[in-house]
Each structure stands twice: as C-alpha cells, then as structure tokens.
N, C-alpha and C positions, 0 to 999 in steps of 0.2 A: 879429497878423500871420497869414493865412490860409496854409494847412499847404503850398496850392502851390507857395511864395515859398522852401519850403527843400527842401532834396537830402533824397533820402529814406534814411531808417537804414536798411535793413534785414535784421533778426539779431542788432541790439543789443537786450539783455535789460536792464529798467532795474528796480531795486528800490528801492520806497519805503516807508520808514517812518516811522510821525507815531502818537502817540496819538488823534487830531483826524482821526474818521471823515468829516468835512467838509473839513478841508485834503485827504486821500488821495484823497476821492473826483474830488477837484478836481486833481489831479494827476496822476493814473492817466488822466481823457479829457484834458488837456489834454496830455498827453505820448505819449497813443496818437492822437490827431490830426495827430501828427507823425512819424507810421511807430514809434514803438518798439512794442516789446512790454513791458510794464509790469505786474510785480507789487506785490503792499501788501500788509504788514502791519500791525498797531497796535500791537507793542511789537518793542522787540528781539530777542527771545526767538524770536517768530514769526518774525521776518527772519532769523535765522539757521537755523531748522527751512527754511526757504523755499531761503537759499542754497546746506548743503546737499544738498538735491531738484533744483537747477539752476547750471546756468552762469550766472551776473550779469555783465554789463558793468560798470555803474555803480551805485552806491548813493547812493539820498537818502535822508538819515537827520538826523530831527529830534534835536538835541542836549539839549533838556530834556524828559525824558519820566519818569513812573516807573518803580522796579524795576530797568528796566539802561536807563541814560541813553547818550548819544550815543557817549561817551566809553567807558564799558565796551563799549557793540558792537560799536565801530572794533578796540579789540584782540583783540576774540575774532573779528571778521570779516579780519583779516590773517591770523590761522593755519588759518583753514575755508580763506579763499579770497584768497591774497594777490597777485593779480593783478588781483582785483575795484578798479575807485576809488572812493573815498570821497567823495559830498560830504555836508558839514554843514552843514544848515539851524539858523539859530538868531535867536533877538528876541535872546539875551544880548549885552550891548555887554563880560564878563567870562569869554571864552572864555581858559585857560589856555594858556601858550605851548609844551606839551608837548604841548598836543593835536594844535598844529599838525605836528605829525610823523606822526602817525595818519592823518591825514587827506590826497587830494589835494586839495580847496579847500572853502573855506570861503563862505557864502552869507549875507546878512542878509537875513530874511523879508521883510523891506520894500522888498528890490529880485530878489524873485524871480522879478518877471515878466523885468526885462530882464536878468539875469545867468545864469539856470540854461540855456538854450539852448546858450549858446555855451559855458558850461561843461562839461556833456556830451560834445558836440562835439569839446571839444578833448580833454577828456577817453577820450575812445572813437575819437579818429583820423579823423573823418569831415570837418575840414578846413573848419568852416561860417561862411561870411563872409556876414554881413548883410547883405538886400538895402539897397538903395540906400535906402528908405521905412523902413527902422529907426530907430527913437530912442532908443537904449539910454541 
C-alpha cells in the first residue's frame, strides 16, 4: 500500500529490535515510509540503552533472539518505560501464556505485512482504518 493511502503519524517514535540486520533494515524503511520515526537495535540490550536515551511509543521486538530474548526485554522494558507498547514479533507457534501479559500484542512474522500497521495504530491512538484497496 503506497505511504499516501494512510494518515500520517507524526511524533510517534517506534523501536525496533531483531537480531536479523536484514529484517531491521527492512523495517526501519518500510515503517519510515509511513511517517514514524523509527529506531533499531540488534539485541535487547541495545533497545533498552536506546529506550532509555528517548521517548518510544511502540516497540517491535523479535521474541527469539540471543542473550535477552523477547521475553526478558518486555520486563525490563515495562520498568525503564512502562507506558511504552509492546509488540512481539515471533515464527514461534510456543509463545507462553505469561508472556501474554508483558506484551500489548502479539504478531506472527508470516503475517507481518498485513497485521503490524494496524497494530501500531491502534496501538499509539492514531485511529487507522484501511483503505478501501486493503487486503489484510
């Protein structure tokens, strides 16, 4: 969908982390093509050095990573910044049901094109109804 088709964000700060300097790269333009401002890290550790340095709106945060996995960032990112939201990107079909608590939602990579938009969205208040030509 071309970036004109949606309301534009802006001053929502979005942080993404992936170990997969190819997913971020890929996520960072295709999430700054849509008005945010979008930081990246590659591990936990750096997203929290990152959160913080700044105000985040939203967090994309890959759930299997080394080191500090999804799941340890999510609680150490509730007491840096617990206003920040959570989402969790994940291939695992064995997300535990505690996570779901840490988290505001949860994302399967294999539907990231049509689910993370609106996610955000509703996530950060901005209210975003798909145009008409959507096929989520």
């Amino acid at each position: 969908m071309p970036p004109s088709q949606y309301p534009a964000r802006q001053g929502a700060v979005l942080l993404c982390i992936d170990d997969n300097k190819d997913v971020l790269e890929c996520e960072k333009l295709f999430l700054e093509s849509f008005g945010y401002t979008v930081l990246t890290a590659p591990s936990g550790g750096k997203g929290l050095e990152l959160a913080s340095m700044h105000s985040i709106d939203v967090v994309i945060v890959d759930y299997l990573m080394p080191k500090m996995n999804g799941r340890e960032f999510a609680i150490e990112m509730r007491r840096l910044r617990p206003q920040a939201s959570i989402i969790l990107l994940t291939e695992a079909t064995d997300v535990p049901k505690h996570m779901l608590n840490l988290i505001d939602a949860l994302i399967a990579k294999d539907c990231l094109a049509s689910e993370l938009l609106p996610a955000i969205a509703q996530l950060h208040g901005c209210g975003w109804i798909p145009p008409p030509s959507y096929d989520a």
